[in-house]
N, C-alpha and C positions, 0 to 999 in steps of 0.2 A: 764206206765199209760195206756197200754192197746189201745194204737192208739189214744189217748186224750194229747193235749196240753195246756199249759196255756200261759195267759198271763195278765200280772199287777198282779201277787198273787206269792207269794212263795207256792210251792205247794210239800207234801210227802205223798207216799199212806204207811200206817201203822195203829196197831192195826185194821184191814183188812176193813179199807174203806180209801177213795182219801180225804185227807185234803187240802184247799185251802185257805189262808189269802190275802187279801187285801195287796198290798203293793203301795202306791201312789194312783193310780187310782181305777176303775173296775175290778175285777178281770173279770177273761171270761176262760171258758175249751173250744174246737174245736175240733172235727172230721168231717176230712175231705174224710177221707172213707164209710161216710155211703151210704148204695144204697137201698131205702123202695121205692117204690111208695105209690103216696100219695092217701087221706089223710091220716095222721097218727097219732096215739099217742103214747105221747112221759110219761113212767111211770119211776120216780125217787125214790129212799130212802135215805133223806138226813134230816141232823140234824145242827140245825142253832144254837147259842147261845141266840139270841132274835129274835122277828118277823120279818119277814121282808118281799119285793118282789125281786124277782130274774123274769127273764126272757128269752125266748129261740126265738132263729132268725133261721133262715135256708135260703138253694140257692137250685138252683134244675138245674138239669140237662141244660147246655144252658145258663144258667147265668154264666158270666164271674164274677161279684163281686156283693157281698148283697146291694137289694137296699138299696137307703137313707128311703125310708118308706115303712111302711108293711112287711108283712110277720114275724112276731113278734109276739109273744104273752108273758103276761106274768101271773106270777103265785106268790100266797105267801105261808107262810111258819110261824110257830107257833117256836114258843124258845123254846128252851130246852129238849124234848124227838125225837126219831126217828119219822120220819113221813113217808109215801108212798104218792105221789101226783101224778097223773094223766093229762095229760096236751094235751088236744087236737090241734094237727095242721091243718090249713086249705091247706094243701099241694097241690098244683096244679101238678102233673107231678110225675116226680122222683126225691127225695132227696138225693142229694148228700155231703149235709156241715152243720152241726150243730152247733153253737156256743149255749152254755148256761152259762148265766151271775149268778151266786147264786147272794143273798140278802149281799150286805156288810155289815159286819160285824169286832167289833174289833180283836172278837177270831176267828180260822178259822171254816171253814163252814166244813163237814165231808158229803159225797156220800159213800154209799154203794154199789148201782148197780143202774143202766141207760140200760132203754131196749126202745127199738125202734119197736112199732108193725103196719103196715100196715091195716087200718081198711076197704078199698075198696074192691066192688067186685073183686074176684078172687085178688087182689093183694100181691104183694110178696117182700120180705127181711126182713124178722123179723129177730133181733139183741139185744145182750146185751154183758154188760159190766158189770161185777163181779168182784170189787177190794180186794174182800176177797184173800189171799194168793196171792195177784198182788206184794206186796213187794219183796217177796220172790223167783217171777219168772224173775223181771227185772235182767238183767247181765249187769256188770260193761264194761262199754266202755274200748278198750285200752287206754293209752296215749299215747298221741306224733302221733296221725292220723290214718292210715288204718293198722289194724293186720298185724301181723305177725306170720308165722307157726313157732312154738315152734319146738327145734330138741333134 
């Protein structure tokens, strides 16, 4: 998943985008390696099965955990065709943790790429994440704990 975690959604990246369903609660994706300075925006392509609102939280450099308010935004999204959305952060500092909640949904929600661009003067870490051909590069964990050299 390209340094992206989930959680509350069963999640497969195939037919070359990141699927994520709802399982119980919210789903939510996390990376927790981003390093932009801010402010940022944050540009998605993601395909919903109905309208919905999804929305993006962040922590920045110095923050031990997300606050309980702020720093949030959120964003909606139209059913049914691919869309590209644009989503400005009001980012103070340096980002270093993104959580993005998509719009629940019954069917899963589908991400094609997530790029992260720095919009301040001089500022730097432009990033993306392109789950086209991500299936195909994941490698299967061993079983039973830490490798072993084959002889």
């Amino acid at each position: 998943m390209l340094g992206w975690l989930a959680r509350g959604g069963a999640v497969s990246v195939e037919s070359d985008s990141l699927r994520i369903r709802a399982v119980g609660g919210k789903p939510l994706l996390a990376n927790a390696k981003v390093r932009a300075d801010g402010p940022v925006e944050v540009r998605l392509r993601i395909r919903t099965p109905g309208n919905g609102t999804g929305r993006l939280q962040w922590r920045t450099e110095g923050q031990k955990r997300f606050p309980k308010s702020g720093q949030t935004t959120p964003f909606t999204t139209r059913g049914g065709n691919w869309q590209e959305l644009s989503v400005p952060l009001a980012v103070e500092g340096r980002l270093i943790h993104l959580r993005l909640f998509p719009p629940v949904q019954k069917h899963p929600v589908e991400i094609d790429w997530i790029e992260i661009t720095p919009t301040g003067d001089g500022a730097t870490g432009e990033q993306r994440w392109d789950f086209k051909g991500a299936a195909g590069a994941a490698k299967p964990k061993p079983k039973g704990g830490a490798s072993r050299p084959t002889r």
